[in-house]
mmCIF file of the N, C-alpha and C atoms, coordinates in Angstrom:
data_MODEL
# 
_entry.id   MODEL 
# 
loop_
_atom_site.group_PDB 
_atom_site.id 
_atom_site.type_symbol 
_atom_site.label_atom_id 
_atom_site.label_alt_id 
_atom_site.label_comp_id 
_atom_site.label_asym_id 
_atom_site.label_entity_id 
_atom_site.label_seq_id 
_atom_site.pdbx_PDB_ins_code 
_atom_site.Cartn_x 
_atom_site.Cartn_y 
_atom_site.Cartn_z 
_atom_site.occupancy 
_atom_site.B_iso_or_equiv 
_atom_site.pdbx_formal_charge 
_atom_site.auth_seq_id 
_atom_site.auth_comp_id 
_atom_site.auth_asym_id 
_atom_site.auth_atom_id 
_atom_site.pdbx_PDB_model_num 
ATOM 1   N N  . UNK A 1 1  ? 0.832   -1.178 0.000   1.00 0.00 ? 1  UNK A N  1 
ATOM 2   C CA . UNK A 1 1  ? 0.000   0.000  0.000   1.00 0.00 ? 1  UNK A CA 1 
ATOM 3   C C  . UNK A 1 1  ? 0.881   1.247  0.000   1.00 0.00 ? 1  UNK A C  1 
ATOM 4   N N  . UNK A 1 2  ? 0.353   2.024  -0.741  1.00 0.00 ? 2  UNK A N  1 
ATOM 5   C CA . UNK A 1 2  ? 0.942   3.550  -1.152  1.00 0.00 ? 2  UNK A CA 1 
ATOM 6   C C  . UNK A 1 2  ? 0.759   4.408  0.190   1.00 0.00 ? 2  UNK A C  1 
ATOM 7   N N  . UNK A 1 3  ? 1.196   5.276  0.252   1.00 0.00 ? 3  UNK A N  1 
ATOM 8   C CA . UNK A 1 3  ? 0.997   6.715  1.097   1.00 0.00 ? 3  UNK A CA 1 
ATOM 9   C C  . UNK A 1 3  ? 0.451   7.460  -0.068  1.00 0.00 ? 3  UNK A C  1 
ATOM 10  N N  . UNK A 1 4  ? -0.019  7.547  -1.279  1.00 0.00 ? 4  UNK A N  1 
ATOM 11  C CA . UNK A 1 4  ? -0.280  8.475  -2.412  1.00 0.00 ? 4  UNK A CA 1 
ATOM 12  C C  . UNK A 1 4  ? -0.959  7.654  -2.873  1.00 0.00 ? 4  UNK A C  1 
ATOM 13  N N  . UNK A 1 5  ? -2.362  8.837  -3.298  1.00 0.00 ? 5  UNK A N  1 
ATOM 14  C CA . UNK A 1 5  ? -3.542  8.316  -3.671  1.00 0.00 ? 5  UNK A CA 1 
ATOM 15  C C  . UNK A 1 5  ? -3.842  9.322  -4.600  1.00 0.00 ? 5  UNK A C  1 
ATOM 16  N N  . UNK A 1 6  ? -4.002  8.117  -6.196  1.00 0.00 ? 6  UNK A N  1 
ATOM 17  C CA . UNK A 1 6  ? -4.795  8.888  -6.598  1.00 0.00 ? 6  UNK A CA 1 
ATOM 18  C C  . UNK A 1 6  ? -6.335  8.780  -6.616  1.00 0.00 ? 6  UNK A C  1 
ATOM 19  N N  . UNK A 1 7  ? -7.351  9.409  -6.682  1.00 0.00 ? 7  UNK A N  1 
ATOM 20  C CA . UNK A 1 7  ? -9.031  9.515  -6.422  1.00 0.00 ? 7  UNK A CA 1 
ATOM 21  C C  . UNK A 1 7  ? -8.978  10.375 -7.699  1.00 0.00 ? 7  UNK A C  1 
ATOM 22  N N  . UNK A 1 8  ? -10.338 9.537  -8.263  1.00 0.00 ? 8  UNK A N  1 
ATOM 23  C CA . UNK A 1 8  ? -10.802 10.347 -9.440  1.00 0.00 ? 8  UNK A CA 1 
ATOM 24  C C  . UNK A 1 8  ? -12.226 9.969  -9.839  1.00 0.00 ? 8  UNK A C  1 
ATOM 25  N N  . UNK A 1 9  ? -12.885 10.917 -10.665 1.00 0.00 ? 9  UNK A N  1 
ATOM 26  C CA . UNK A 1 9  ? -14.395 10.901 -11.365 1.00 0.00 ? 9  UNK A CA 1 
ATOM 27  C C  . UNK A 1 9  ? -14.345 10.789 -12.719 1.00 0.00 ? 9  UNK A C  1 
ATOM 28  N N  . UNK A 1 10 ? -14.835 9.429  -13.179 1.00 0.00 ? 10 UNK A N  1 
ATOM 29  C CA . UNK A 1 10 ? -14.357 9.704  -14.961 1.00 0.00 ? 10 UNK A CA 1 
ATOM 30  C C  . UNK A 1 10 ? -16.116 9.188  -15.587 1.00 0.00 ? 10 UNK A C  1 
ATOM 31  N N  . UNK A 1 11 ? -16.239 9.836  -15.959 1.00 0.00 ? 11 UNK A N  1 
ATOM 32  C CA . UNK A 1 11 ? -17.993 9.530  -16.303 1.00 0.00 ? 11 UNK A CA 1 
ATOM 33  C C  . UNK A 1 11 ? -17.754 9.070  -18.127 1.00 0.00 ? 11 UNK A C  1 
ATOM 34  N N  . UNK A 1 12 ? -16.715 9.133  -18.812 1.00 0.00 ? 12 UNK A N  1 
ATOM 35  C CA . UNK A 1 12 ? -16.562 8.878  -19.970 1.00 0.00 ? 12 UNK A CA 1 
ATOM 36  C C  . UNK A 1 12 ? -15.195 7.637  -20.186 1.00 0.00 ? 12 UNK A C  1 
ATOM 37  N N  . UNK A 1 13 ? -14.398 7.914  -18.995 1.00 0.00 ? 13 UNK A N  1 
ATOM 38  C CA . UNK A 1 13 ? -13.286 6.844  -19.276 1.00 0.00 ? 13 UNK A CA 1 
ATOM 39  C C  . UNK A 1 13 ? -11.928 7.684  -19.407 1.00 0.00 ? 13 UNK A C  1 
ATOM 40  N N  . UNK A 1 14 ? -12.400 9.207  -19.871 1.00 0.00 ? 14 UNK A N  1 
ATOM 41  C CA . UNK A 1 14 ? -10.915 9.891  -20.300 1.00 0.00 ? 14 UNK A CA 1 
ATOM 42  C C  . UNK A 1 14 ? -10.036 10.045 -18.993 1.00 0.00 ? 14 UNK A C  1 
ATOM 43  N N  . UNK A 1 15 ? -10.861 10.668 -17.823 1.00 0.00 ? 15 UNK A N  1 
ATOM 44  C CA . UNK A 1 15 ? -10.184 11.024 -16.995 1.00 0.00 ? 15 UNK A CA 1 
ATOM 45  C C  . UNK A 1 15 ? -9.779  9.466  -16.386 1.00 0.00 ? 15 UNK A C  1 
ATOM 46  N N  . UNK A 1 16 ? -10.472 8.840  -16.156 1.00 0.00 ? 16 UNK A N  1 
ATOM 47  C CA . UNK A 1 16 ? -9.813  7.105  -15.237 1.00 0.00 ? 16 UNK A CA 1 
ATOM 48  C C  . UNK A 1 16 ? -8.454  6.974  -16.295 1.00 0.00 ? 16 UNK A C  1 
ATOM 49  N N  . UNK A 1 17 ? -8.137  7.386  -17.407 1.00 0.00 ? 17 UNK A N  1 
ATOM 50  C CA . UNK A 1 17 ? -6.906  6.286  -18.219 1.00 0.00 ? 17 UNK A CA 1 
ATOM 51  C C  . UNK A 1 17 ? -6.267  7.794  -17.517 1.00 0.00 ? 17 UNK A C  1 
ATOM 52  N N  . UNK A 1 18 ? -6.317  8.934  -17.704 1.00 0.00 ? 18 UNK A N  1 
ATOM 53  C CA . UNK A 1 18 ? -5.225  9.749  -17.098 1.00 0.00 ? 18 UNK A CA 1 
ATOM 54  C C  . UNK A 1 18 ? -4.682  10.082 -15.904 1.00 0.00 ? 18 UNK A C  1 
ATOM 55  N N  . UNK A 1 19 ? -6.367  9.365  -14.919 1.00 0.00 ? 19 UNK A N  1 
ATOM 56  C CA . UNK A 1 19 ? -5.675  8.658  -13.140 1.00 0.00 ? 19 UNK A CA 1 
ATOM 57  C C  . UNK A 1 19 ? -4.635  7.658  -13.367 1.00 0.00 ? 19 UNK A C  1 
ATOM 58  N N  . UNK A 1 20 ? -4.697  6.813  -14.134 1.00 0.00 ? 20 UNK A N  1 
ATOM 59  C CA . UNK A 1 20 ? -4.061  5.426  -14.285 1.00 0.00 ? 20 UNK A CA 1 
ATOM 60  C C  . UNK A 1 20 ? -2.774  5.604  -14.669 1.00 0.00 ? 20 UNK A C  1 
ATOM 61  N N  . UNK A 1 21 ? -2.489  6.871  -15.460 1.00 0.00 ? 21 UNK A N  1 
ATOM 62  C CA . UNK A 1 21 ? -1.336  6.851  -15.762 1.00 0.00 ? 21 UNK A CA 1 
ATOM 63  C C  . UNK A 1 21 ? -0.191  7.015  -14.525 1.00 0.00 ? 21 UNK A C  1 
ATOM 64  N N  . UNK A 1 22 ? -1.165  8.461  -14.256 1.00 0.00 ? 22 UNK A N  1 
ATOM 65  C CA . UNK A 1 22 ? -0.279  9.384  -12.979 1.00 0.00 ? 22 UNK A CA 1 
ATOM 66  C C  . UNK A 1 22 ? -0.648  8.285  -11.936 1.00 0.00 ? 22 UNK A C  1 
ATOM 67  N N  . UNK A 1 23 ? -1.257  7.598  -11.481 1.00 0.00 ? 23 UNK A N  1 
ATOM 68  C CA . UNK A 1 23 ? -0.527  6.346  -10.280 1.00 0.00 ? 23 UNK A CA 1 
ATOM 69  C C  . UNK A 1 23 ? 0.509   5.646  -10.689 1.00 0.00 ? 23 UNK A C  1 
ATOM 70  N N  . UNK A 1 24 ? 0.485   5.187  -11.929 1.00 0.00 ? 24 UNK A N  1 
ATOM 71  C CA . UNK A 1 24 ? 1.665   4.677  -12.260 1.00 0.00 ? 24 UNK A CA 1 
ATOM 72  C C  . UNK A 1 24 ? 2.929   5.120  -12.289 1.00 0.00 ? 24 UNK A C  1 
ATOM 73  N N  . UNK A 1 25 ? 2.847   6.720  -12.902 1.00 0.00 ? 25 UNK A N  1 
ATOM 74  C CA . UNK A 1 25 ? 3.891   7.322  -12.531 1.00 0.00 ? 25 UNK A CA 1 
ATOM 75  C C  . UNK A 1 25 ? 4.644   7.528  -11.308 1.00 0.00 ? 25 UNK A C  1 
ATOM 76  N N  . UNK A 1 26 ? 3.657   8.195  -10.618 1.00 0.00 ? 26 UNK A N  1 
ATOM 77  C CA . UNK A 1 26 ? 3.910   8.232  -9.323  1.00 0.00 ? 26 UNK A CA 1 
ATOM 78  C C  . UNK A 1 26 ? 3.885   6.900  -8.319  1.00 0.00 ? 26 UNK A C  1 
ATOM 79  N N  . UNK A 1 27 ? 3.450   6.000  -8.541  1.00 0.00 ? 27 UNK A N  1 
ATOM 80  C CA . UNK A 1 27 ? 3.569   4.841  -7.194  1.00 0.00 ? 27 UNK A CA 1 
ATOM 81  C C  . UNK A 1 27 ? 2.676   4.902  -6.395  1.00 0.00 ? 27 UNK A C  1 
ATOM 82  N N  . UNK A 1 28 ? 1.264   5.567  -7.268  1.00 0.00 ? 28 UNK A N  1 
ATOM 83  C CA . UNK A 1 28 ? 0.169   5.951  -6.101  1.00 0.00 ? 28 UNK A CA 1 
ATOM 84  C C  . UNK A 1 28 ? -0.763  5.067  -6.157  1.00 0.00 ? 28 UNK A C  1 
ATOM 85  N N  . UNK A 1 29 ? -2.022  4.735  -5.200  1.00 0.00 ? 29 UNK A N  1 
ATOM 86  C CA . UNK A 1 29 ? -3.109  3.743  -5.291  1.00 0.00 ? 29 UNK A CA 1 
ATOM 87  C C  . UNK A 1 29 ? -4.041  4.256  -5.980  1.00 0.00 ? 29 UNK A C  1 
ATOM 88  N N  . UNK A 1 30 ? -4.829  3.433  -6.685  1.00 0.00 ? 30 UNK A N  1 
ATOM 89  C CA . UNK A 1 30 ? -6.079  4.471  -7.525  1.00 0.00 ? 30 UNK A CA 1 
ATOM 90  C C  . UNK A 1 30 ? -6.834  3.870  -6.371  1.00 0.00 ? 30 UNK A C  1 
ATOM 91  N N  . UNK A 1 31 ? -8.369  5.172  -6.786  1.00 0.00 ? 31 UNK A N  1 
ATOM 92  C CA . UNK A 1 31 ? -9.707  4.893  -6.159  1.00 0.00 ? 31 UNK A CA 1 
ATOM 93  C C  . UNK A 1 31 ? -10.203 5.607  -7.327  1.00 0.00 ? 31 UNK A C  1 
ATOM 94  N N  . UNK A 1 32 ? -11.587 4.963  -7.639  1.00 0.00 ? 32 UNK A N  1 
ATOM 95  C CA . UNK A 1 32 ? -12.261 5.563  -8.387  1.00 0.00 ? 32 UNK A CA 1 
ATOM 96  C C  . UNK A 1 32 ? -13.651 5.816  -7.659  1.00 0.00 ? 32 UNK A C  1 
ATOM 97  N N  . UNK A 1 33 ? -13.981 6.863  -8.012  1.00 0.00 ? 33 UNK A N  1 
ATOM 98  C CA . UNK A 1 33 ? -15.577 8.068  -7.258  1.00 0.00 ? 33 UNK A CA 1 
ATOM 99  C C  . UNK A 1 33 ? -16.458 7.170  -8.318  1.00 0.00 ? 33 UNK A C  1 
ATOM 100 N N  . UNK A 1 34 ? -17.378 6.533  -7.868  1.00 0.00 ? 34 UNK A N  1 
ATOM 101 C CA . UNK A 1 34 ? -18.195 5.776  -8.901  1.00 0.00 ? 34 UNK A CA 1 
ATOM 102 C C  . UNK A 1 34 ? -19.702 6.359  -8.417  1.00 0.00 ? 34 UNK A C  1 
ATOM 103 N N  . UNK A 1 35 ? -20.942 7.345  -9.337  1.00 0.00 ? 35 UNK A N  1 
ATOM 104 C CA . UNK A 1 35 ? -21.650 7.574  -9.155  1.00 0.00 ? 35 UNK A CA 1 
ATOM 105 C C  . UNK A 1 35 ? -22.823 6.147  -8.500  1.00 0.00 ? 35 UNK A C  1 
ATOM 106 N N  . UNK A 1 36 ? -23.634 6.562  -7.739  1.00 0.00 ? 36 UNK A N  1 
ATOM 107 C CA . UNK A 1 36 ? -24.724 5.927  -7.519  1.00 0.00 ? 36 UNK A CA 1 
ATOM 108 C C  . UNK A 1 36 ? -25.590 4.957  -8.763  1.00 0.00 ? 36 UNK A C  1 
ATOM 109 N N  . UNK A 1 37 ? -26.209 6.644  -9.121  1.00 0.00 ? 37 UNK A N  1 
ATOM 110 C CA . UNK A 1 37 ? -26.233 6.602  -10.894 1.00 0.00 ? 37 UNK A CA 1 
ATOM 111 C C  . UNK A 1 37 ? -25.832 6.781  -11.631 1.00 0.00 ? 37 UNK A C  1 
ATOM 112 N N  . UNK A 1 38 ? -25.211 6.075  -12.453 1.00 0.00 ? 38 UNK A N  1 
ATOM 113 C CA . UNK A 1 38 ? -24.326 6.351  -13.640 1.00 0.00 ? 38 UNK A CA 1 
ATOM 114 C C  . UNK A 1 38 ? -24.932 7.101  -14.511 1.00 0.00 ? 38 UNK A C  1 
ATOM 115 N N  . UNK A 1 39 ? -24.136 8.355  -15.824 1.00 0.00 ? 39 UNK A N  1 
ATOM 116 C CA . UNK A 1 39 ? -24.449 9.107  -16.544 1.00 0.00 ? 39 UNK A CA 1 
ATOM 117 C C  . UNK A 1 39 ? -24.756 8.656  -17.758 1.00 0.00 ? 39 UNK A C  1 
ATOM 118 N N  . UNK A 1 40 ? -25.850 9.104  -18.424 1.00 0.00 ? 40 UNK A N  1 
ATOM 119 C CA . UNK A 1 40 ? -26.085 8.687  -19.909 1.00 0.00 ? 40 UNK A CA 1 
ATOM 120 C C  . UNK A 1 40 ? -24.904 10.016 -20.718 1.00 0.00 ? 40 UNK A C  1 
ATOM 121 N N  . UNK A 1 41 ? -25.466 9.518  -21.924 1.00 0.00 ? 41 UNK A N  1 
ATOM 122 C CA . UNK A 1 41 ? -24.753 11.065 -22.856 1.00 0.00 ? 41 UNK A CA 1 
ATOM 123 C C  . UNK A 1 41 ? -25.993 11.991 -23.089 1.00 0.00 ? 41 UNK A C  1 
ATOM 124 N N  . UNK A 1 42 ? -26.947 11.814 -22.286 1.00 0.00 ? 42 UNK A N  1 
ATOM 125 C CA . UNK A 1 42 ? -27.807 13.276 -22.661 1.00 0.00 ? 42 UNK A CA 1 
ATOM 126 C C  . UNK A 1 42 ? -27.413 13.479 -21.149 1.00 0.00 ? 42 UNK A C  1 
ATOM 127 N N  . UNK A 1 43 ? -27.073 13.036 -20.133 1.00 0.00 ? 43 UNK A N  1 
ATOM 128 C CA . UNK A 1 43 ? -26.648 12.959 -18.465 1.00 0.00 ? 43 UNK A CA 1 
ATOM 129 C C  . UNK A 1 43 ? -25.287 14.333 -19.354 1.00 0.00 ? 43 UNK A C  1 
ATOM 130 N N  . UNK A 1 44 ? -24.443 13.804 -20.106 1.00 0.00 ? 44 UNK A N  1 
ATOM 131 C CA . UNK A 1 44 ? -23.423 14.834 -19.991 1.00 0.00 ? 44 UNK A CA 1 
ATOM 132 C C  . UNK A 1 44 ? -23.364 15.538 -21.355 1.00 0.00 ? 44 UNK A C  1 
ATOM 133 N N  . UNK A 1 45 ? -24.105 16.238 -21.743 1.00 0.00 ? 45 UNK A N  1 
ATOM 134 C CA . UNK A 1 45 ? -24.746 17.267 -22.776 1.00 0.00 ? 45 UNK A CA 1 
ATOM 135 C C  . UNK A 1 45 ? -24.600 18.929 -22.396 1.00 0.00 ? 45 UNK A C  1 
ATOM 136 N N  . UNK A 1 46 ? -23.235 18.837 -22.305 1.00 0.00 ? 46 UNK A N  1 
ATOM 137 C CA . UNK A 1 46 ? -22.802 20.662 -21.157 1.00 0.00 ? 46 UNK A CA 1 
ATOM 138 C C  . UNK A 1 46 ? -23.735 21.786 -22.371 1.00 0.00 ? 46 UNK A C  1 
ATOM 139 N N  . UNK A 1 47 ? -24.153 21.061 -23.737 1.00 0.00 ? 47 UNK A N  1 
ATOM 140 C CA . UNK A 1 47 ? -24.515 22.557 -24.188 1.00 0.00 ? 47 UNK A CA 1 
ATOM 141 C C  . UNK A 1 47 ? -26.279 22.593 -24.139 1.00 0.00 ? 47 UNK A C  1 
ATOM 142 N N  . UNK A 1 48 ? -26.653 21.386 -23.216 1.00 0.00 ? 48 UNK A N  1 
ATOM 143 C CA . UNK A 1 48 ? -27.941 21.638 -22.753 1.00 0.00 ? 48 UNK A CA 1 
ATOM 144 C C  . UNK A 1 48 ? -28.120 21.904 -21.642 1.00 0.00 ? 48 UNK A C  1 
ATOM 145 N N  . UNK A 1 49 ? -28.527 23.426 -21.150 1.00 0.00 ? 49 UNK A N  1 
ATOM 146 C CA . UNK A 1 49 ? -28.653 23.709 -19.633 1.00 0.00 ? 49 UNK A CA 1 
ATOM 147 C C  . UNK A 1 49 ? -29.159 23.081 -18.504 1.00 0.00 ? 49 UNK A C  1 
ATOM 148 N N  . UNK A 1 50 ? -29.942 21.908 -19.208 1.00 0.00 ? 50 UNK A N  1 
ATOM 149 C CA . UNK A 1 50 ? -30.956 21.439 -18.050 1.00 0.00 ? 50 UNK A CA 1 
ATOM 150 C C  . UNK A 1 50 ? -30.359 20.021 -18.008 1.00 0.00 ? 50 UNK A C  1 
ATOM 151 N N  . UNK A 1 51 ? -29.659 19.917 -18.822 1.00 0.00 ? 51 UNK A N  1 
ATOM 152 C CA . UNK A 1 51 ? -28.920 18.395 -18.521 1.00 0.00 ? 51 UNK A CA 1 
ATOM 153 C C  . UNK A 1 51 ? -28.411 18.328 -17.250 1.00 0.00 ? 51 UNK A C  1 
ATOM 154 N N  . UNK A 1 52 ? -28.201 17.107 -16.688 1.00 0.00 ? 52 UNK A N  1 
ATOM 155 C CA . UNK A 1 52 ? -28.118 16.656 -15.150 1.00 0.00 ? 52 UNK A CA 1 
ATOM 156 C C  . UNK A 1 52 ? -26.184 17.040 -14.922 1.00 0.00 ? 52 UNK A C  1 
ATOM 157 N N  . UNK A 1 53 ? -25.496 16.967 -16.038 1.00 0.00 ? 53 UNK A N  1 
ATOM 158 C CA . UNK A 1 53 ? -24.047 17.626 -15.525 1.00 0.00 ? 53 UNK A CA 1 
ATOM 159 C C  . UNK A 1 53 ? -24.299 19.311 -15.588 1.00 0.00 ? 53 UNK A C  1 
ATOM 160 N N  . UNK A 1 54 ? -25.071 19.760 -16.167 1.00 0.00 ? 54 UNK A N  1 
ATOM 161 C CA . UNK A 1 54 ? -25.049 21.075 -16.093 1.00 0.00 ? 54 UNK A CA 1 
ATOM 162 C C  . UNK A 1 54 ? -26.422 21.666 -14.604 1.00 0.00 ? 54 UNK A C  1 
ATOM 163 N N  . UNK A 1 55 ? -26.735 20.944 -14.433 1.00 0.00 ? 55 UNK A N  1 
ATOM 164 C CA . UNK A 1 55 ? -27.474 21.160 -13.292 1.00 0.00 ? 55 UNK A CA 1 
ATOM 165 C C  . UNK A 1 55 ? -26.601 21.210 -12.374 1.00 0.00 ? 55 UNK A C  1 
ATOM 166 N N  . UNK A 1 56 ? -25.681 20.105 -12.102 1.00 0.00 ? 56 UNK A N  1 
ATOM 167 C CA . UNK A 1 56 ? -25.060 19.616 -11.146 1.00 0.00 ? 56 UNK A CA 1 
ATOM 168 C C  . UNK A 1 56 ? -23.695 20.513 -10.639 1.00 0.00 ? 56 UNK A C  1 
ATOM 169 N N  . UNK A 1 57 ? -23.264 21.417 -11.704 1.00 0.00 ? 57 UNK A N  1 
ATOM 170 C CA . UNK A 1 57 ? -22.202 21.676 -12.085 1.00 0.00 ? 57 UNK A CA 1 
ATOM 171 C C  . UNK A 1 57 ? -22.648 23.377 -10.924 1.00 0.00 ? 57 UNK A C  1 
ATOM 172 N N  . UNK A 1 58 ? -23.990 23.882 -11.698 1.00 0.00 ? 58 UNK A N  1 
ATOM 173 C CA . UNK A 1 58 ? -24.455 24.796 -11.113 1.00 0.00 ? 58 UNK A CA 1 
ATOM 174 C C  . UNK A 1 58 ? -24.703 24.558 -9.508  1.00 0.00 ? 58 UNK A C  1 
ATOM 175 N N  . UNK A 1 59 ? -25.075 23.525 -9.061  1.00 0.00 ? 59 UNK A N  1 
ATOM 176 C CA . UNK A 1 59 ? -25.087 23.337 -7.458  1.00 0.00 ? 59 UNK A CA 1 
ATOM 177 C C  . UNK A 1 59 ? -24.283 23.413 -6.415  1.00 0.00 ? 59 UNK A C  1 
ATOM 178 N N  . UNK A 1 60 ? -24.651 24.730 -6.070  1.00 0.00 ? 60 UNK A N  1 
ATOM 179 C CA . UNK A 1 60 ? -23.265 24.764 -4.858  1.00 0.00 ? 60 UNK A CA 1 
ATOM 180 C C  . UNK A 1 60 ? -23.122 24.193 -3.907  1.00 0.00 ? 60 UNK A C  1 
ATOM 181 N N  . UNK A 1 61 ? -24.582 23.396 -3.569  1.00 0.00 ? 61 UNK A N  1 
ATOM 182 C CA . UNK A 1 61 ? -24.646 22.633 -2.396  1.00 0.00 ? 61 UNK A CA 1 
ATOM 183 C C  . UNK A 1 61 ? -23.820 21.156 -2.369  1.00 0.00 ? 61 UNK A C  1 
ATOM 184 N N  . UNK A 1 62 ? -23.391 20.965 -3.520  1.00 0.00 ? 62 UNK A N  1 
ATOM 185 C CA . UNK A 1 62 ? -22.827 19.928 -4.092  1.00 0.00 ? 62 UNK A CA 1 
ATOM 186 C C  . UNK A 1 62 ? -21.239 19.981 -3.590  1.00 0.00 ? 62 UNK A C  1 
# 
């Protein structure tokens, strides 16, 4: 077990292969943030306002 962690949110896959790298680089443990509910592609549609990442994005309570 590492002292260095990487933690990440990849709802498409891009960001998990660029956690994966930088643990590797670094010697760190991954964790991955795995939603409850997982996102569709109208879920991540940033140029529709009412889509659930652009809702979400707006929530400060978040």
């Amino acid at each position: 077990m590492s002292k260095k962690l990487a933690a990440y949110f990849s709802a498409t896959g891009i960001t998990a292969r660029v956690a994966e790298n930088l643990a590797d680089s670094i010697g760190a443990d991954l964790f991955a943030i795995i939603p409850t509910t997982g996102y569709t592609k109208e879920d991540l549609d940033w140029m529709d306002k009412s889509s659930r990442s652009s809702v979400e994005i707006r929530n400060e309570s978040c």
